[in-house]
TORZA-651245 format. One record per residue (C-alpha): x, y, z. Coordinates in steps of 0.5 Angstrom, whole numbers, plus 500, padded with zeros to 3 digits. Each point is the difference from the previous one (the first is absolute). Layout:
MARMI east north  up
MARMI    X     Y   Z
...
END
This chain:
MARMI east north  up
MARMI  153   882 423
MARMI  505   498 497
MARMI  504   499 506
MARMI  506   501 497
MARMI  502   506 495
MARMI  499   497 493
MARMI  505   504 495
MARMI  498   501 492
MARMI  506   500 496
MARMI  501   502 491
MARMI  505   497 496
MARMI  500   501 493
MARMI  505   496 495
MARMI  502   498 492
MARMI  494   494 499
MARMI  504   495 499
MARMI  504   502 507
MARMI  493   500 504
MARMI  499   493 500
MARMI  507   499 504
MARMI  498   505 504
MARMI  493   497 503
MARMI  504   494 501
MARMI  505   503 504
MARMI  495   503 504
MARMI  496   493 501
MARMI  505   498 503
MARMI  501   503 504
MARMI  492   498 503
MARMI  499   507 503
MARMI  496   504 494
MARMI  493   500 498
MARMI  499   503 492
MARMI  494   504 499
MARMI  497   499 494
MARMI  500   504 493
MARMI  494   505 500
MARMI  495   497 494
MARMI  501   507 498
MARMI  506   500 499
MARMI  505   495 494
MARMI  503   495 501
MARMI  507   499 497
MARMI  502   495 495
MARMI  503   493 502
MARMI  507   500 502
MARMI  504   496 497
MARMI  501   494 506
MARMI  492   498 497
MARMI  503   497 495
MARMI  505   496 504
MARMI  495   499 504
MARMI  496   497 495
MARMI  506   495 498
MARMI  502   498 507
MARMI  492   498 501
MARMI  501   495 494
MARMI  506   496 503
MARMI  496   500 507
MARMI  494   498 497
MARMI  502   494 496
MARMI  505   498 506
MARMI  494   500 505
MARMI  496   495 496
MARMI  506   495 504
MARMI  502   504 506
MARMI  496   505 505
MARMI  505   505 502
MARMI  501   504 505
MARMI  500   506 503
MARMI  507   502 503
MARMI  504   507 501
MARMI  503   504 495
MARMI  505   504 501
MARMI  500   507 498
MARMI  503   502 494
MARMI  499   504 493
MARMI  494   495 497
MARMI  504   501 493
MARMI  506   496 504
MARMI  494   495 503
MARMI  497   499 494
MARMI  507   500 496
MARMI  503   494 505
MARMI  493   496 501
MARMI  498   499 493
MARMI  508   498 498
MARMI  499   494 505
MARMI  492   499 498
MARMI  502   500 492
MARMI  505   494 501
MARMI  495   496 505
MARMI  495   502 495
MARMI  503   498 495
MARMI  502   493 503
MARMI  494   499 502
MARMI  495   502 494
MARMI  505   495 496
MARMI  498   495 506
MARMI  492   500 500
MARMI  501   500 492
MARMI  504   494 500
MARMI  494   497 506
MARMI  494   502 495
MARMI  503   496 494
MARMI  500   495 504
MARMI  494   499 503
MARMI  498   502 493
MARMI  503   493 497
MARMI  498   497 506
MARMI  492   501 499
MARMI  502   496 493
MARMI  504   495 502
MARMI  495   498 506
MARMI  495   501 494
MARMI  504   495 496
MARMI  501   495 505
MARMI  493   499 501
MARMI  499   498 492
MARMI  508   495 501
MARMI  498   494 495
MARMI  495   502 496
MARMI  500   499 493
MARMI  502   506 495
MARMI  497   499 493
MARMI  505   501 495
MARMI  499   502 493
MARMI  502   503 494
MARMI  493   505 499
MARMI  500   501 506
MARMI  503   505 506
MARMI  498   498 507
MARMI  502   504 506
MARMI  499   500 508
MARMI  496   507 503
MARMI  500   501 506
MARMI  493   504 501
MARMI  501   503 507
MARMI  494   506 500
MARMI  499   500 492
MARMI  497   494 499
MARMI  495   501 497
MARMI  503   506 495
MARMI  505   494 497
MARMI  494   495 500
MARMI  497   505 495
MARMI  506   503 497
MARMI  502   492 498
MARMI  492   498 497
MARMI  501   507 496
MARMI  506   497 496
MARMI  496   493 500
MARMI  505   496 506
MARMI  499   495 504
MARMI  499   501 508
MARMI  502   493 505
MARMI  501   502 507
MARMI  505   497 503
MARMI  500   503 508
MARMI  501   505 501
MARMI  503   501 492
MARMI  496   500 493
MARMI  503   496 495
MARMI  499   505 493
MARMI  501   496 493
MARMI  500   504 493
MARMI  501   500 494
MARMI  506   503 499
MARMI  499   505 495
MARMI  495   503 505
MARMI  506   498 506
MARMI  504   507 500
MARMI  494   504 500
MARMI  498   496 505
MARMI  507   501 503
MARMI  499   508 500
MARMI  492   501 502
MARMI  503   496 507
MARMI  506   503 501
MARMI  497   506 500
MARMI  495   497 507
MARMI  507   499 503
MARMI  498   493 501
MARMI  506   495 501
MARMI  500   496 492
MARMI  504   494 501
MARMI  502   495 494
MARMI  503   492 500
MARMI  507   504 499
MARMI  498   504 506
MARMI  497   495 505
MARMI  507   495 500
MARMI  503   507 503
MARMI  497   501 506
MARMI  503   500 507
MARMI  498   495 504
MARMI  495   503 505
MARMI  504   498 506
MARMI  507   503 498
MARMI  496   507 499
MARMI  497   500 507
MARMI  507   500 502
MARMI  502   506 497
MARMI  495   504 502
MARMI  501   498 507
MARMI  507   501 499
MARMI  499   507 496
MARMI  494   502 506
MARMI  507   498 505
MARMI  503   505 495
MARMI  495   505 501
MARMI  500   500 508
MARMI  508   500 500
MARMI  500   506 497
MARMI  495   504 502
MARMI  502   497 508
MARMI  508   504 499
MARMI  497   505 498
MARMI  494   501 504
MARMI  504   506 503
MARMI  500   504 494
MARMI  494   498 498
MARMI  496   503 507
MARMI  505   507 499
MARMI  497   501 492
MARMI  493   498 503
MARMI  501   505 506
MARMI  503   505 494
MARMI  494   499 496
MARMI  495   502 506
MARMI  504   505 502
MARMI  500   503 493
MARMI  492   499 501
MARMI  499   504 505
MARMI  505   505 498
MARMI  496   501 493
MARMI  493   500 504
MARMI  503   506 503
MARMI  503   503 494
MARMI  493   500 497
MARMI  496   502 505
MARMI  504   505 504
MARMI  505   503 494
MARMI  498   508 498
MARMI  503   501 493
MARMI  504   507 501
MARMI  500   502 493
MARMI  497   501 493
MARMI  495   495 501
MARMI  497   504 506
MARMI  501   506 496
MARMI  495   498 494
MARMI  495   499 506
MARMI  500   508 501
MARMI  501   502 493
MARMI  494   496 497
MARMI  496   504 506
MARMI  503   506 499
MARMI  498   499 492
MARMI  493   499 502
MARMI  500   506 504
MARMI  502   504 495
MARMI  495   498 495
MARMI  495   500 505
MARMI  502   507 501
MARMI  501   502 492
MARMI  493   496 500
MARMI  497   505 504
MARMI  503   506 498
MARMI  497   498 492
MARMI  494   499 503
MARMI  498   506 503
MARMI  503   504 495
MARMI  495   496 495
MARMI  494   502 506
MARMI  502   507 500
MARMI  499   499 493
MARMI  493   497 501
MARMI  499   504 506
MARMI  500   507 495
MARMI  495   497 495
MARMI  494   498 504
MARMI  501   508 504
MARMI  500   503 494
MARMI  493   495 499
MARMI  503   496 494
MARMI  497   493 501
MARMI  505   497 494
MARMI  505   502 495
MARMI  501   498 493
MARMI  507   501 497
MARMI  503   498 493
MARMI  502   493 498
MARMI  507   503 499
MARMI  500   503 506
MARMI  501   498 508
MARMI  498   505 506
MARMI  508   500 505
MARMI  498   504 507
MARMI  509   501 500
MARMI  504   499 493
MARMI  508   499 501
MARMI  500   504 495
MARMI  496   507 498
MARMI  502   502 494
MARMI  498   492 498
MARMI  493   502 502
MARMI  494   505 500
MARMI  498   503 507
MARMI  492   501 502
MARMI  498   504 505
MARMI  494   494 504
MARMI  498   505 506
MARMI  506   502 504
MARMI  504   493 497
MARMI  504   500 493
MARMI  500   494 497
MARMI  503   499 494
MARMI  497   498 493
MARMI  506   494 497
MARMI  501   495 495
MARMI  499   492 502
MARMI  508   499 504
MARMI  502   506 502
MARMI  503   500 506
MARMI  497   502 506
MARMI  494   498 505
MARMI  494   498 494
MARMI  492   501 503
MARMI  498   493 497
MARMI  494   501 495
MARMI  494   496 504
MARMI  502   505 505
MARMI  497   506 496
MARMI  493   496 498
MARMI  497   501 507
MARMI  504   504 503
MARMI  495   499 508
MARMI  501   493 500
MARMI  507   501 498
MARMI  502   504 505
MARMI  497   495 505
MARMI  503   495 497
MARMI  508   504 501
MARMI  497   501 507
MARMI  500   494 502
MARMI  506   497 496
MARMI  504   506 505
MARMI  497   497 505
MARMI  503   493 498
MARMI  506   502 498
MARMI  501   504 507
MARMI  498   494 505
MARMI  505   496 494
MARMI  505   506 502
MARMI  500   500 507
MARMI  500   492 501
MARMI  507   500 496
MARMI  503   505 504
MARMI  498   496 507
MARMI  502   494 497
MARMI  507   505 498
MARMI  500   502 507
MARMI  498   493 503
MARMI  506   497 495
MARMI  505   506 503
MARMI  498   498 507
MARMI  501   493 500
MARMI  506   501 496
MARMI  504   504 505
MARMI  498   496 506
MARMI  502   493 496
MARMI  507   503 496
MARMI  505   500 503
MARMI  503   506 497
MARMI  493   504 498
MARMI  504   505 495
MARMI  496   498 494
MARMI  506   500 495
MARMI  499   494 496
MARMI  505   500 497
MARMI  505   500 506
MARMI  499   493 502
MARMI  498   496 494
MARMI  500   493 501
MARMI  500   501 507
MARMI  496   498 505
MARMI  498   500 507
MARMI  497   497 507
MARMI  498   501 505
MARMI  501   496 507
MARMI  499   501 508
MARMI  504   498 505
MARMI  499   500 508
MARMI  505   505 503
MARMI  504   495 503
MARMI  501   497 494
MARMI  504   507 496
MARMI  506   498 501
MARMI  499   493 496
MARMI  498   503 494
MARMI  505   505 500
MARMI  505   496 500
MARMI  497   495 495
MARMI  499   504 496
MARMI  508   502 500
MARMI  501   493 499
MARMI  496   501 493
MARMI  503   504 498
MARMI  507   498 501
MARMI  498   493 498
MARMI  497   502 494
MARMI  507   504 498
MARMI  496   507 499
MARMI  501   506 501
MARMI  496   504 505
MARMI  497   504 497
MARMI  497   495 496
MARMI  495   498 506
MARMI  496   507 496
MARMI  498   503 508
MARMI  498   496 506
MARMI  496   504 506
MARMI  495   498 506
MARMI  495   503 503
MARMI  497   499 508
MARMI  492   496 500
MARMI  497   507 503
MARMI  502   502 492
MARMI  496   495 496
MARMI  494   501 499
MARMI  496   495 504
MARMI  496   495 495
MARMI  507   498 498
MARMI  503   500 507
MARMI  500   492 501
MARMI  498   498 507
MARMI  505   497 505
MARMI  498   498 507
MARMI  504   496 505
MARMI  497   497 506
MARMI  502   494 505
MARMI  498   493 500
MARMI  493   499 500
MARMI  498   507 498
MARMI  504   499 493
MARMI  497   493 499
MARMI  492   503 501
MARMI  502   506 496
MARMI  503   496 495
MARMI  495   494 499
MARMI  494   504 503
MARMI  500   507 498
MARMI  503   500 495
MARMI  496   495 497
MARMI  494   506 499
MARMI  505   505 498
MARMI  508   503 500
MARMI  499   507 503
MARMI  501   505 496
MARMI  504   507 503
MARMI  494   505 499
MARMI  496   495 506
MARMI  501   498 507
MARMI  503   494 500
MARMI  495   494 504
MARMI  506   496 501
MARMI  500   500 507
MARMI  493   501 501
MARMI  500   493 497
MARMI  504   496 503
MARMI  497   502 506
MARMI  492   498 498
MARMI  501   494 496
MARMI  503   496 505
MARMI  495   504 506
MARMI  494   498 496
MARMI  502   492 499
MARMI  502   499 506
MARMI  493   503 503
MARMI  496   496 495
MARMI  505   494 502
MARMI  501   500 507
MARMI  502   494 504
MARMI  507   499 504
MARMI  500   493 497
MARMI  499   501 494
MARMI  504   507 499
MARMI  505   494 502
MARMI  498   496 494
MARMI  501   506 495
MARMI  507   502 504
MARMI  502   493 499
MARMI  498   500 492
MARMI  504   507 499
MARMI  506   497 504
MARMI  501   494 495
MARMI  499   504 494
MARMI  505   506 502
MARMI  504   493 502
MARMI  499   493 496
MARMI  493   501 496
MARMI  502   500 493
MARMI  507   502 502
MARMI  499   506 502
MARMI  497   502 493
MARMI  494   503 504
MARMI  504   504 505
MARMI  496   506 500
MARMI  494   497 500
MARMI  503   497 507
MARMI  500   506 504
MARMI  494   503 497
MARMI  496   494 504
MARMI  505   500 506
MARMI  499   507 501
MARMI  491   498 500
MARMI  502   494 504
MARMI  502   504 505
MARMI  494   505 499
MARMI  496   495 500
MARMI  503   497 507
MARMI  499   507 503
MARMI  493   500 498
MARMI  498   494 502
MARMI  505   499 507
MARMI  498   508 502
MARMI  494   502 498
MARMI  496   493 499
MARMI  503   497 505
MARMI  500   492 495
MARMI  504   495 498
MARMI  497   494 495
MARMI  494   503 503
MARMI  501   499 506
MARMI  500   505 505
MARMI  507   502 503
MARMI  496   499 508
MARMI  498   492 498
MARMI  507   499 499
MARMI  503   504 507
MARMI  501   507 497
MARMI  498   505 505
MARMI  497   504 493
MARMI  495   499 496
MARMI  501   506 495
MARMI  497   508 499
MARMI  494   499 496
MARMI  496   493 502
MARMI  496   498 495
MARMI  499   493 503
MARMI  499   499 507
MARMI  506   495 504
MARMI  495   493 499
MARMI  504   494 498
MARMI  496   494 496
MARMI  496   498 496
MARMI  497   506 500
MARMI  506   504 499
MARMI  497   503 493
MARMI  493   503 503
MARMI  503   504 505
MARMI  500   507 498
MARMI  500   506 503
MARMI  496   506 495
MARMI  503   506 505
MARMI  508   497 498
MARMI  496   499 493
MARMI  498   507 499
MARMI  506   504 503
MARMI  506   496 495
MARMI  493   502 495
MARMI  501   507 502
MARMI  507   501 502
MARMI  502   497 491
MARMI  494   505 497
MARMI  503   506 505
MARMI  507   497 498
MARMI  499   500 493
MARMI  496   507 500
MARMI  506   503 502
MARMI  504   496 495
MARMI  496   503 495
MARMI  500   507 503
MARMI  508   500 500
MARMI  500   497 493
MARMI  494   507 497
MARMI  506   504 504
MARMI  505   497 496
MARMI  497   502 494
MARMI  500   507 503
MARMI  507   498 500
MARMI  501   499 493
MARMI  497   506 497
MARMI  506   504 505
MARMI  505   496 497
MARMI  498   501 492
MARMI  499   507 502
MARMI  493   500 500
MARMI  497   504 506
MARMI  495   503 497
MARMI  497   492 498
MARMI  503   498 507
MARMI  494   506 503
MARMI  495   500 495
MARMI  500   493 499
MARMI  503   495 504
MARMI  498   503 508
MARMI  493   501 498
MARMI  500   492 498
MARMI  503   499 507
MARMI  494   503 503
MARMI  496   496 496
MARMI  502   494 501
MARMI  502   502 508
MARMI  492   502 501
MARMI  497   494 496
MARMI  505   495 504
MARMI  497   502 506
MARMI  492   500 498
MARMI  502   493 499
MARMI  502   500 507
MARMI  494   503 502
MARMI  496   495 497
MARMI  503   494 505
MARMI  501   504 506
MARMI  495   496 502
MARMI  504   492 499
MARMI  507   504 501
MARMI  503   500 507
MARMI  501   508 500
MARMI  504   504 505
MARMI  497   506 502
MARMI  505   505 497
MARMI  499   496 493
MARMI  492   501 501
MARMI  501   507 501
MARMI  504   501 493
MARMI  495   495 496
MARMI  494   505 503
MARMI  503   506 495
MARMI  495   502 495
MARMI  505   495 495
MARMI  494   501 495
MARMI  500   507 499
MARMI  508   500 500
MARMI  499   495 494
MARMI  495   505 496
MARMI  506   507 502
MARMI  506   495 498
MARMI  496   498 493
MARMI  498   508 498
MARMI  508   501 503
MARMI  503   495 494
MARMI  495   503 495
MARMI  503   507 502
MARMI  506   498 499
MARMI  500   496 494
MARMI  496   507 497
MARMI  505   504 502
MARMI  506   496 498
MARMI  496   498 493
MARMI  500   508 499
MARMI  508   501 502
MARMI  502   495 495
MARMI  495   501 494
MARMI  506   504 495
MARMI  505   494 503
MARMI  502   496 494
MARMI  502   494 505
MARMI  497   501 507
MARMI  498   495 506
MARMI  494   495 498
MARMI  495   503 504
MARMI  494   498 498
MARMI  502   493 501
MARMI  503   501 507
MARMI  494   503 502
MARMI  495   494 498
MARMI  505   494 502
MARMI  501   504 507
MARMI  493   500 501
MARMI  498   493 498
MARMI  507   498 504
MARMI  498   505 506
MARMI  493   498 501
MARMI  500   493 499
MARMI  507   500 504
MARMI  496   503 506
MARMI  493   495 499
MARMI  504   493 497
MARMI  507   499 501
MARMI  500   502 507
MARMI  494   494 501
MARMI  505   496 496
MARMI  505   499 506
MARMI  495   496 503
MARMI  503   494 497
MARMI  505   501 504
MARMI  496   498 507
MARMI  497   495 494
MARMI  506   496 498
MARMI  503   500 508
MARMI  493   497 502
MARMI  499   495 494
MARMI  508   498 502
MARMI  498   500 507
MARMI  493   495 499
MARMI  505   495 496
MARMI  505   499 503
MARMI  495   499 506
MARMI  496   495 498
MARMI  506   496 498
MARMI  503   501 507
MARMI  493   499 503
MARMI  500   493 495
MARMI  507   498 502
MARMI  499   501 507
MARMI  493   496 500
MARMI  504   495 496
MARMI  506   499 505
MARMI  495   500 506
MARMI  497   493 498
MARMI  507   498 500
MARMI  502   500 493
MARMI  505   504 500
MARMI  505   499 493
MARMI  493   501 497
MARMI  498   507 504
MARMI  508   503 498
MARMI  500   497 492
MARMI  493   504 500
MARMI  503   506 503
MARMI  506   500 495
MARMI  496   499 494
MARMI  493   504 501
MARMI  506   506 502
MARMI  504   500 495
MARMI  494   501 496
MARMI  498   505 504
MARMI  506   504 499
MARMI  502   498 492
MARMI  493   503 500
MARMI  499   506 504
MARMI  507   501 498
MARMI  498   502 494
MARMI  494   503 501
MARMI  504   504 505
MARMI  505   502 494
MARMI  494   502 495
MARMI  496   504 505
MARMI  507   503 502
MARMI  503   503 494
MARMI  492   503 498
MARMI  500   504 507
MARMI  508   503 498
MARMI  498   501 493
MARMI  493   501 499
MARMI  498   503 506
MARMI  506   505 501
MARMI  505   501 494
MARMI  495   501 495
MARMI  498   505 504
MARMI  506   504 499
MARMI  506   497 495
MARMI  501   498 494
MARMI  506   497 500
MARMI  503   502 493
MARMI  508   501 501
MARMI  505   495 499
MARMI  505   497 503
MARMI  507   501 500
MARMI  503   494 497
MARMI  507   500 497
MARMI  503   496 495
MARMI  504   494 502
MARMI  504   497 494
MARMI  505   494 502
END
């Protein structure tokens, strides 16, 4: 892992060049971008942000009447993209923003002249002293009846209308008090102008017509800007998580800390010379120091001549007046000059651990910038305004990036040295958490790795892969636990039509992950049990009735009694002896693990001693159930050890080595969790050994369950169609089996995934790396 050699490559830019680039790379569908260091600075937006931002309204307001779709772009400069699209779109937008506006008008006349036609016949008052308007309320109705009473006017509903009377001295302020809700306010004058109804619903059907006209011949246009605009997303979610800035930005992160340093620094220097100051008096016995008003006591002065020295023991010090230049001894210091001194002694001390954490955060900001940038020369002022990426590649995959990144260049009509440095570098150089993870497997394991494995976690570099383990186990324990060779045939069944038809193939993964455990549940339940339906292979002619018998060949009624206990404790012993080894393999694998981060003082101090604990717990509970389990001699013979003391000398051997390597890396700022490995590694060895083992019993458990079911339905059929009935004893047994199978089947896949991921990989993997995923633009 990976399968194939991944490649990192660098490119540094001018800001406003960076977003073309990402995008011609994306193209390209090769390259996965590592994400900026949150250490480090982002740069500014460039300036396609702000054309996205506009391109983004056009397709907003155009997508309230047409979903578009994506389709694919060629690849050009975005600028000359941008530059084409939204000439196209500003016409159409234009066109079409006049179109609605036109279409709300008139479903606005509409609404008052639907409202006006309910009232048509109704007799208006006409006087000199009063106004009357119609109001068309729509949600303020009770605000206009309010406003109306407050200026003494009278209210008749009329529908969906209200009729408003008032004098008309009050009428205009009325007017204006309405007019502010925004509610239609129509008088006689008005009321004549109105459209008829119907005429306006035909305008809006033919401007509605207008609208899909033109929204269907330029449907294409439209799914190219849309396309754009997800494009141009993409590229700027990756712009501002994976862009570096090169330049002055990133260098204020250095200076702002190497300030800090420096004042730490002077800090430090200030305050021991004020304590050999301190430290003078209390050896020459002075408990505190009266000095004049005037005066201030200065342990260093820039200026000698500005000050009068004094001998305190072995240190000058210097008498001065207030504001002098130089390092002044604060006056409460001198009142109590012990409790001074402890008061600067741990103020050092402070100021030392201040010290030194920012000159490990300098350093650790030193590292991540020359792992991270592209150039790692710390000249600032080299490359303002430029910024950088960092993206990897398959090996196969170089070429396609080179010669893209030629195109770039040539289409964006720049000069090659603008494209500021590019470089690449072979996986075995990047440090391992960033390393993304690639493996290749063939159909079924990829489809287990994919849907299975990595359902509990991507392996990162610094750990063995489970990968293969998984795609092996998984379908081994459904398969066991499901056993039947007529329902495995159900299950393939079921796999085909989601890798075919079900679903139109949306499933298709799913499709061969249940084909693979059909024909693993075929194999059990033809070659090791011997059954089909739940009924033995011998019933129906076949000279085999399978490896392990958990029932004896009875056929009838009493189908589902028949049980064989030896056949019952010797598929019992071979899944917890099975599954002993399964664990031993995965605590060996921890082993593994620590090799690979180059930890092999952890892999002998901590993970062999929790081997043997779980290995010597394991088999004290083999020796509890010797007495049930059908063991060969040769097995007796090891469960016989003195496992107990073995046990006792693992445990001391982990404490030992958890000790030593507790004392190896005491001065190590950052060293391995020792403590926690060992605590987690003894709870996980001993109750590996003394509960997990046991725990692959529920693979004898769940066969036996299936088993019993599936027996009584058959011995029920069978009873059933001997009396004659027959289409009754087949609906019997097609219905009470086809729960039999969606039940245990998902029994099966529970029990299945627990076993692979409880009982094994948490014994050893993390799962904390990521995948290779390349960017795919359109």
């Amino acid at each position: 892992m990976p399968v194939e050699r991944i490649v990192e490559f660098r490119v540094a830019a001018p800001i406003d060049i960076l977003p073309e680039i990402i995008f011609y790379i994306g193209k390209t569908r090769v390259a996965m971008f590592e994400d900026r260091h949150p250490r480090l600075v982002r740069p500014r937006d460039p300036e396609v942000v702000q054309r996205l931002r506009r391109l983004d309204e056009i397709i907003s307001f155009i997508s309230q009447y047409y979903q578009p779709n994506i389709v694919s772009l060629p690849r050009l400069p975005l600028i000359s993209l941008l530059d084409q699209i939204e000439n196209e779109m500003m016409n159409l937008f234009n066109e079409l923003r006049s179109s609605v506006e036109q279409l709300q008008a008139l479903k606005s006349r509409l609404l008052i002249a639907s409202v006006i036609s309910q009232i048509k016949g109704y007799s208006l008052p006409k006087t000199e002293v009063l106004d009357s308007y119609i109001v068309i309320p729509g949600k303020y109705l009770n605000e206009i009846i309010s406003i109306s009473k407050n200026f003494g006017a009278s209210n008749i509903y009329l529908k969906d209308a209200i009729l408003i009377t008032i004098e008309k001295s009050k009428s205009k302020l009325l007017l204006q008090a309405l007019n502010k809700l925004g509610v239609p306010v129509l008088s006689f004058e008005d009321i004549e102008k109105i459209e008829d109804p119907n005429e306006l619903n035909n305008k809006i059907v033919e401007l509605n017509e207008k609208i899909k006209n033109i929204i269907s011949k330029n449907k294409e246009a439209i799914d190219r800007a849309y396309t754009l605009k997800y494009a141009l997303t993409l590229v700027i979610e990756t712009f501002n998580k994976s862009a570096i800035a090169e330049g002055e930005e990133l260098g204020h992160l250095f200076s702002s800390l190497a300030s800090e340093i420096e004042r730490l620094h002077k800090e430090i220097d200030e305050l021991k010379a004020i304590r050999e100051v301190i430290g003078a008096l209390k050896s020459l016995g002075k408990t505190s120091l009266r000095i004049p008003e005037e005066l201030e006591l200065y342990a260093e002065v820039a200026d000698v001549s500005q000050a009068t020295p004094i001998k305190i023991g072995d240190r000058v010090a210097y008498f001065a007046r207030s504001g002098t230049k130089g390092i002044k001894v604060p006056r409460q210091y001198l009142e109590d000059v012990p409790s001074s001194l402890n008061v600067i002694d741990e103020t050092l001390k402070s100021a030392h651990k201040s010290l030194e954490g920012r000159m490990r955060d300098l350093e650790t900001l030193k590292r991540i910038y020359e792992e991270y940038s592209t150039y790692g020369d710390y000249r600032w002022d080299l490359h303002r305004d430029v910024a950088s990426i960092i993206f990897y590649v398959q090996e196969k995959d170089v070429q396609k990036i080179d010669d893209v990144l030629t195109d770039a260049i040539k289409a964006l009509s720049i000069k090659i040295d603008i494209i500021r440095k590019i470089r690449y570098k072979y996986f075995d150089k990047i440090p391992a958490e960033r390393r993304p993870t690639l493996e290749k497997f063939p159909a079924p394991v990829r489809q287990i790795v994919n849907k299975i494995a990595y359902m509990y976690g991507v392996p990162s570099a610094e750990e063995i892969s489970p990968s293969i383990l998984v795609a092996v186990l998984f379908p081994v324990f459904f398969g066991w636990m499901f056993g039947d060779l007529g329902h495995g045939a159900l299950l393939f069944l079921l796999g085909l039509f989601l890798y075919t038809k079900l679903f139109g193939g949306k499933y298709k993964d799913w499709g061969v992950i249940w084909m693979t455990t059909g024909i693993l549940s075929m194999i059990f339940g033809g070659i090791v049990y011997g059954e089909v339906f739940g009924l033995p292979l011998s019933s129906l002619g076949v000279g085999w009735d399978g490896l392990v018998h958990m029932f004896q060949p009875v056929v009838g009624p009493q189908m589902g009694t028949a049980i064989e206990t030896e056949g019952i404790f010797l598929d019992l012993l071979i899944a917890l002896l099975f599954g002993y080894l399964i664990m031993a393999g995965s605590f060996s694998l921890k082993i593994v693990n620590f090799i690979i981060k180059g930890e092999g003082d952890m892999a002998l101090g901590i993970g062999l001693p929790i081997l043997l604990v779980y290995v010597s717990a394991g088999m004290i509970v083999f020796n509890l159930l010797r007495a049930v389990l059908p063991m060969p001699d040769a097995m007796l013979a090891v469960v016989d050890l003195p496992w107990i003391y073995i046990l006792i000398i693992s445990i001391i051997l982990l404490i030992i080595g958890s000790i030593y390597l507790l004392l190896k890396y005491k001065k190590y700022e950052e060293k391995p969790p020792i403590g926690l490995e060992m605590a987690v590694g003894l709870v996980e060895g001993i109750f590996g050994g003394l509960a997990n083992v046991p725990s692959f019993a529920r693979l004898m458990i769940l066969i036996l369950m299936h088993a019993i079911f599936t027996k009584m339905v058959a011995g029920w059929a069978l009873a059933i169609a001997s009396s004659g009935n027959l289409a009754a004893a087949i609906t019997i047994a097609i219905v009470f089996n086809g729960l039999i199978a969606v039940g245990e089947g998902f029994m099966s896949l529970v029990q299945s995934l627990r076993l692979t991921f409880y009982e094994t990989l948490s014994k050893f993997y993390e799962g904390r790396g990521r995948l290779f995923t390349p960017l795919a633009l359109p």
